[in-house]
C-alpha positions, 0 to 999 in steps of 0.5 A: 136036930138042934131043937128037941121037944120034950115027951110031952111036947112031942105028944101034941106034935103027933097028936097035931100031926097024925092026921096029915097025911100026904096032901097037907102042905105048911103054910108059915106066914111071918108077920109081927116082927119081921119087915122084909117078910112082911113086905115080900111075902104079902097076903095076896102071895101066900093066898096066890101059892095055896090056891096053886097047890089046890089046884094041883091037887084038890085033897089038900090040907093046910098046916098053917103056922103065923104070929098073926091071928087077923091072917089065920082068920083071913086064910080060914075065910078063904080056904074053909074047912082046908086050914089046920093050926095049933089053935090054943097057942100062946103068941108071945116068944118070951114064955116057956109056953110061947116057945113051946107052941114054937117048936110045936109049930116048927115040927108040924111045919116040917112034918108037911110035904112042903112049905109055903114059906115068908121071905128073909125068914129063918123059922121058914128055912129051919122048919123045911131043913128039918126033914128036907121037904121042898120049900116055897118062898110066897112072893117070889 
């Protein structure tokens, strides 16, 4: 694939990873700088999408990957015990560790069995590509 993680990223990929097994559905919530995401894919929609997959299956894990800590916060609030992340990330896309935590991020998401995903978003579109797992855009 077109992004490659080092030795040592893909390390604390499968160290993330290792534990998902196959109930753990991504979860890719786009909010800081993208418009039509942010109006599609509301907060509501991702909660509405998730609850359907505990439904149908209630060993489901979380892999949750967002720009937004309030809505990490909000969906640890609403799904305890249920949400994954790489907690320590760095936010900021114009560092070599913000990037890093990116393709972290990216991998995990395509390591899950399935991705609920933000509309107009290509990080979504890639993460589901990557290992071709169903993709889910909440919203629509």
């Amino acid at each position: 694939h077109l992004f490659m993680p080092t030795e040592v990223l893909e390390k604390r990929i499968q160290k993330i990873t290792a534990g998902f097994g196959s109930s753990c559905v991504g979860v890719h919530i786009r909010r800081t700088d993208n418009q039509p995401a942010i109006g599609k894919s509301s907060t509501d929609a991702f909660l509405h999408s998730m609850q359907q997959e505990l439904s149908a299956d209630p060993d489901t894990m979380f892999y949750l990957a967002t720009d937004d800590r309030s809505e990490e916060s909000r969906l640890r609030e609403a799904f305890p015990g249920r949400i994954l992340s790489n907690r320590d990330r760095c936010l900021r896309r114009d560092s070599r560790e913000g990037m890093q935590d990116a393709l972290l991020d990216l991998y995990s998401l395509a390591a899950t069995r399935k991705i609920i995903g933000s509309y107009f978003s290509s990080f979504t579109d890639i993460a589901a590509d990557m290992q071709k797992i169903p993709l889910v855009i909440a919203g629509e």
